[in-house]
PLY file of the C-alpha trace (Angstrom):
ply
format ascii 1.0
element vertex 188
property float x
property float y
property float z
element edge 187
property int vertex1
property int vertex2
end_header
13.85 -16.80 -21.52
11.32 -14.48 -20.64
10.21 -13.76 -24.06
9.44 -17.47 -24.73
7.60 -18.21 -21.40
5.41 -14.96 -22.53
4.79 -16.54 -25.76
4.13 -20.24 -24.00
1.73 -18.06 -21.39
-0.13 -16.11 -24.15
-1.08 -19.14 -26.32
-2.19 -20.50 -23.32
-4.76 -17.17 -22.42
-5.66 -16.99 -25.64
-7.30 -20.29 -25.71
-9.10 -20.11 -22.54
-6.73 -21.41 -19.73
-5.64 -20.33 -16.66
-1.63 -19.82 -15.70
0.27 -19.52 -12.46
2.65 -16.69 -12.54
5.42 -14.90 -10.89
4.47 -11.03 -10.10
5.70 -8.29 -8.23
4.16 -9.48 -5.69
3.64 -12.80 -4.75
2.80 -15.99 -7.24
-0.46 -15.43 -8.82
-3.13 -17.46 -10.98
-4.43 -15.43 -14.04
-6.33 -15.41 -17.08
-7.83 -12.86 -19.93
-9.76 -10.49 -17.71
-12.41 -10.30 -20.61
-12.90 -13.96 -20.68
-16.07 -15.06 -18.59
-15.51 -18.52 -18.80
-11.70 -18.63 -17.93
-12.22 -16.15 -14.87
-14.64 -18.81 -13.73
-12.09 -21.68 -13.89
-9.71 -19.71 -11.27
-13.09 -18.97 -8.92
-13.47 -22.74 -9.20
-9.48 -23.67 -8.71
-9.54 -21.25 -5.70
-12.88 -22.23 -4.16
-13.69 -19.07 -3.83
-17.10 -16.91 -3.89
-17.60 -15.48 -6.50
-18.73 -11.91 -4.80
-15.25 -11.41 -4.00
-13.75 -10.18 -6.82
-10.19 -10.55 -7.95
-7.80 -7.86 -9.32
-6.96 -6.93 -12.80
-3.15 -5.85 -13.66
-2.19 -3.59 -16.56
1.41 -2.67 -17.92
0.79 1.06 -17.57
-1.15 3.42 -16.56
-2.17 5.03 -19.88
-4.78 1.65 -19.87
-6.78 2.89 -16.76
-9.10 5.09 -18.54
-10.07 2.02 -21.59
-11.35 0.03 -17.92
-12.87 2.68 -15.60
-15.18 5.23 -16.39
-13.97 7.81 -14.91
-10.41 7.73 -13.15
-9.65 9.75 -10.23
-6.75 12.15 -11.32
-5.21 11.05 -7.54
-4.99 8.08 -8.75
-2.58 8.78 -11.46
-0.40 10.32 -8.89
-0.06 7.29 -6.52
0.43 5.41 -9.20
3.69 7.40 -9.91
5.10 8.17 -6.21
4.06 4.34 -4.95
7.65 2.84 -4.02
5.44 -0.78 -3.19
2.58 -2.67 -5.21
-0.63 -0.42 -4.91
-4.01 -1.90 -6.23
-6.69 0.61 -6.43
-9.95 -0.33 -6.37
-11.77 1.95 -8.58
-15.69 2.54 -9.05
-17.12 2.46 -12.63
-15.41 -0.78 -13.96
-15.80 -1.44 -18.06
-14.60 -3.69 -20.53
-13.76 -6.64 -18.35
-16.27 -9.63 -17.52
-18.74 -9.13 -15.22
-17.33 -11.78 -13.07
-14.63 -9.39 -12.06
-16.96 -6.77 -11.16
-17.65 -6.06 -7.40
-21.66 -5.54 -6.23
-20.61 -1.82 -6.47
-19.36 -1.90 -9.75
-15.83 -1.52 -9.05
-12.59 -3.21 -9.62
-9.06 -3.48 -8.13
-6.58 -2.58 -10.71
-2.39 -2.87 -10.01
-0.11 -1.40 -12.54
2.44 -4.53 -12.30
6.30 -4.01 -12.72
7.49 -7.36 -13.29
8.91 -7.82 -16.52
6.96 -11.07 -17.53
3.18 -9.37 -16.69
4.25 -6.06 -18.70
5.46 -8.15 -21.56
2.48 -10.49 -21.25
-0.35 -7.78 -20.75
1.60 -5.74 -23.70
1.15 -8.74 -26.32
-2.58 -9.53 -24.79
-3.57 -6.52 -25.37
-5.95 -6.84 -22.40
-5.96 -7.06 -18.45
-4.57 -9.89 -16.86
-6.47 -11.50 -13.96
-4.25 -11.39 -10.55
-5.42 -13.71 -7.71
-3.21 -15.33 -5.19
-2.24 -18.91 -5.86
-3.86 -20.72 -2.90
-7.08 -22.11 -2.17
-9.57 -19.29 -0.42
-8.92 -19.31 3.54
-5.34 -20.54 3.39
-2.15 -18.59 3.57
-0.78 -17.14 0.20
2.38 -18.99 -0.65
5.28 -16.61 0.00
7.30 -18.09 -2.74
7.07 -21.19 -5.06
7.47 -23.84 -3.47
4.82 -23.32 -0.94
2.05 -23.41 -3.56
-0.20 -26.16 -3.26
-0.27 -29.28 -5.26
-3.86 -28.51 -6.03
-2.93 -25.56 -7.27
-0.03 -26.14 -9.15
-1.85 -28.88 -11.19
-5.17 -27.07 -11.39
-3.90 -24.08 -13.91
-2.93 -25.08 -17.21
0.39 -23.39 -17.99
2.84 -22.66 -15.11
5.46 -20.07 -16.06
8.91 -21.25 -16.07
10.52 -18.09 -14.27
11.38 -16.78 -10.77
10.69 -20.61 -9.44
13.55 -20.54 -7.01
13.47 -16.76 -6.16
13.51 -16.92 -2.21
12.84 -13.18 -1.71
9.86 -12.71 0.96
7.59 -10.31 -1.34
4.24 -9.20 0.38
0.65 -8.38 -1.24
-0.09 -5.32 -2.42
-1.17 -2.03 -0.86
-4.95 -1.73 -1.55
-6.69 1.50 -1.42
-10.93 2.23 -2.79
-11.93 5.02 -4.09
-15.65 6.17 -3.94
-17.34 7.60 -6.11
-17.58 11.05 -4.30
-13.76 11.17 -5.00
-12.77 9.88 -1.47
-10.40 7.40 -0.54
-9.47 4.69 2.46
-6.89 2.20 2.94
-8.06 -1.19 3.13
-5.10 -3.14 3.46
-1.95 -1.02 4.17
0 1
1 2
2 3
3 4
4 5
5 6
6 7
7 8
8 9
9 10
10 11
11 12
12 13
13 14
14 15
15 16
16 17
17 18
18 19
19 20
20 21
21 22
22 23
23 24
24 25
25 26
26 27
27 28
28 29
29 30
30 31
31 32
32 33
33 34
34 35
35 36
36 37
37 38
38 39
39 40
40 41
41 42
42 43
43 44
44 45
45 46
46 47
47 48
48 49
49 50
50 51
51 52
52 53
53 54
54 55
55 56
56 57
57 58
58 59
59 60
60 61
61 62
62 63
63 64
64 65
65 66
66 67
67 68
68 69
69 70
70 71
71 72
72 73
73 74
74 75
75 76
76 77
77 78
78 79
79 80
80 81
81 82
82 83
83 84
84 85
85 86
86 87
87 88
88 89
89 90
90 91
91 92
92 93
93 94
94 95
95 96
96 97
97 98
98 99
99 100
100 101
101 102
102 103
103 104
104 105
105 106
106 107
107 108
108 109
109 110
110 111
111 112
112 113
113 114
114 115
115 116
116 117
117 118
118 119
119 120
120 121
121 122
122 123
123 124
124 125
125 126
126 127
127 128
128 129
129 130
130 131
131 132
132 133
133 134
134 135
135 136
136 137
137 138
138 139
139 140
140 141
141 142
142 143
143 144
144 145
145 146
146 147
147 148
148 149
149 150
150 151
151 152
152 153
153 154
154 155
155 156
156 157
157 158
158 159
159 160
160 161
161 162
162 163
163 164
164 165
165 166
166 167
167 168
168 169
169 170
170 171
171 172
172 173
173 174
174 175
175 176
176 177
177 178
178 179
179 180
180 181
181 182
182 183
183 184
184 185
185 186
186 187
């Protein structure tokens, strides 16, 4: 099941289109993180600004260093002791469209554990865009069937998995790191 809906998803991303998708955390709305035009189309769906920038997910680790310049060594260790989602928003962000960069330069990047994004990301070969699937200013959907009709007809693929999982999942942990080497929580 999974491996079709990653196929269905993939052709999908590769020409252009947006998807709403199950994560580890809550549902999302993604594209190609290298694809200008398609990380546009979610700004768009959302309504957001376009100086906030989204997040980026990656099936492991071993990808940070082919997106930031220069990766914190820290980082690789909350990476491995995090028992929740952690995004870490990282200075130095490469390889991606500019879209996705902050004013800074930086980017939010989660190393996802759900089994469709790894599987997904792993055929892509590139990031996948992770935004929440709601309009900007209104509450992320906690599950499925609170995301908004808008929404749910505004993507172009919607992934066929995890639709009537009931489990209350939160965002992730997010945490910047400046360029100096420093750290902060900004959403714990």
């Amino acid at each position: 099941m999974i491996k079709d809906e990653v196929a269905k998803a993939l052709k999908v991303i590769q020409e252009g289109g947006i998807i709403l998708y199950p994560t580890d955390t809550i549902w999302g709305i993604g594209c190609d993180a290298t694809n200008t035009e398609a990380v546009k189309k979610i700004y768009k769906l959302k309504q957001r600004d376009e100086t906030k920038s989204m997040i980026i997910l990656l099936d492991t680790e071993n990808k940070l260093e082919s997106y930031i310049s220069e990766v914190n060594p820290l980082a690789y260790e909350l990476i491995e002791y995090a028992e929740n989602p952690l995004t870490l928003v990282m200075p130095g962000a490469k390889n991606i469209s500019s879209a996705l960069i902050a004013g800074d330069g930086s980017v939010g990047i989660r190393i996802t554990k759900h089994p469709f994004c790894q599987q997904l990301i792993q055929r892509m070969r590139k990031p996948l865009v992770s935004t929440s699937a709601n309009v900007s200013g209104k509450p992320s959907p906690q599950y499925f069937s609170q995301i908004e009709p808008e929404i749910f007809y505004g993507v172009d693929y919607v992934v066929d998995i995890d639709q009537q999982d009931m489990e209350i999942k939160t965002p992730s942990i997010i945490m910047r790191f400046e360029p100096n080497g420093k750290f902060e929580f900004i959403r714990r």
